[in-house]
C-alpha positions as CSV (number, residue, x, y, z in Angstrom):
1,X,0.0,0.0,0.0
2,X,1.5,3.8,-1.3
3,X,1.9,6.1,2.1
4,X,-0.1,9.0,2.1
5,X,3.5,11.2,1.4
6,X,3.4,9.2,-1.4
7,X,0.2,10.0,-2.6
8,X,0.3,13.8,-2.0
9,X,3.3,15.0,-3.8
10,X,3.0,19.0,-2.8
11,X,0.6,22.2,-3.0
12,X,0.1,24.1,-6.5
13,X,0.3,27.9,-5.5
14,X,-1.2,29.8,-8.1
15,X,-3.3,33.2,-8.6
16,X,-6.3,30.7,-8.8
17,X,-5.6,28.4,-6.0
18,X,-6.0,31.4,-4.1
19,X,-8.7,32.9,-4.9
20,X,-10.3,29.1,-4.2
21,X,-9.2,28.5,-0.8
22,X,-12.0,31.2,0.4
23,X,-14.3,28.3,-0.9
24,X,-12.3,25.6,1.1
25,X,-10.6,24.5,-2.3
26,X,-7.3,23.8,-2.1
27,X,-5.0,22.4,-5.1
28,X,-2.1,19.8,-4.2
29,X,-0.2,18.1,-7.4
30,X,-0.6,14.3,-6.8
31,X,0.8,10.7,-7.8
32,X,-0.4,9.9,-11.2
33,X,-1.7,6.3,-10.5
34,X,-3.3,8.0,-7.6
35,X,-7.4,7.6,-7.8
36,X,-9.7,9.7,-6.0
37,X,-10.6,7.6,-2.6
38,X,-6.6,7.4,-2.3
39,X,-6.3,11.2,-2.2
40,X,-9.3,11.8,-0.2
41,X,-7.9,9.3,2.5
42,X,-4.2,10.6,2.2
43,X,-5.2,14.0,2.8
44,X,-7.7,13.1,6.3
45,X,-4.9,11.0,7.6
46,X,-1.8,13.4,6.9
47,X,-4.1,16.5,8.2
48,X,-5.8,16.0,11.8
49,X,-9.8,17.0,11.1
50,X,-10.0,18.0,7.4
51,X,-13.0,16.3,6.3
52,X,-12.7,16.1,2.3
53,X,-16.4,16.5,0.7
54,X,-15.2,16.2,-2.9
55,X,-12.0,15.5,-5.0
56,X,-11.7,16.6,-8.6
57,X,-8.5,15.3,-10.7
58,X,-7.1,16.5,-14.0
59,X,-4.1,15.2,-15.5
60,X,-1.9,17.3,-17.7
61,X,0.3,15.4,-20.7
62,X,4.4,16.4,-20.7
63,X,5.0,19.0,-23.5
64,X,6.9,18.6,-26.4
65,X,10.7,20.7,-25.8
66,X,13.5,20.7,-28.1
67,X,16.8,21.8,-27.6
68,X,18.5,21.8,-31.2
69,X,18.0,17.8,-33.0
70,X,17.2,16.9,-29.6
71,X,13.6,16.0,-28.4
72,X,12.1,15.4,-25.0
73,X,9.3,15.9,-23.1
74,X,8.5,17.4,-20.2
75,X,6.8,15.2,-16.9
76,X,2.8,14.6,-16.6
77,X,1.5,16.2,-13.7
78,X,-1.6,15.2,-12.2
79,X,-3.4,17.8,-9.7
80,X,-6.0,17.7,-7.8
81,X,-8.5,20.2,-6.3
82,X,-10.0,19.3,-3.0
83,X,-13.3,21.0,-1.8
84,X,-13.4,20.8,2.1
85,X,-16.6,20.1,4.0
86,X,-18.4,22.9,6.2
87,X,-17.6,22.1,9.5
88,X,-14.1,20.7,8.4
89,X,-11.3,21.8,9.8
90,X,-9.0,24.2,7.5
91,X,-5.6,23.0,6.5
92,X,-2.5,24.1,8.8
93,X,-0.1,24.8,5.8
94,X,-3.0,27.1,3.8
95,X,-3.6,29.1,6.9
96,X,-3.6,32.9,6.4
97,X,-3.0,32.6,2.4
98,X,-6.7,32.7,1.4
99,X,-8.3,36.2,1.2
100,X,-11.3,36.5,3.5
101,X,-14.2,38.2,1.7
């Protein structure tokens, strides 16, 4: 069985994650083989009293780079957006980021 470290690779930090974690969204970039029962139990066991409502995955493909003949392609990320229940507890790490309106 993959430890919940495993699972939960790190947060994304973007404009938009932001701006989502007054909703009780919060992004974290996850293990591609990773499904969404796996992340919802990494997360309530690596975080004392977050209660996860819903988990919503998307997987970006590795782009295309070239560096004269040469051809490679970047890694495929998988991230995942994590909406928080009401009565949930908010994440330590996120504390203080999101903007309250």
């Amino acid at each position: 069985m993959k430890s919940a470290y495993d699972i939960i690779k790190k947060p994304v930090l973007t404009e938009k994650s932001y701006q989502d974690m007054a909703d009780k969204k919060f992004t974290f970039q996850v293990d591609i083989r990773a499904n969404k029962t796996e992340i919802k139990q990494a997360l309530e066991s690596i975080f004392e009293g977050v209660k996860v409502e819903s988990v919503n995955t998307m997987r970006t493909i590795g782009k295309v780079k070239r560096q004269g003949r040469t051809s490679g392609r970047t890694p495929e990320v998988k991230k995942a957006i994590v909406t928080l229940k009401k009565d949930s507890k908010p994440i330590p790490f996120f504390e203080g980021m999101a903007e309250e309106e």
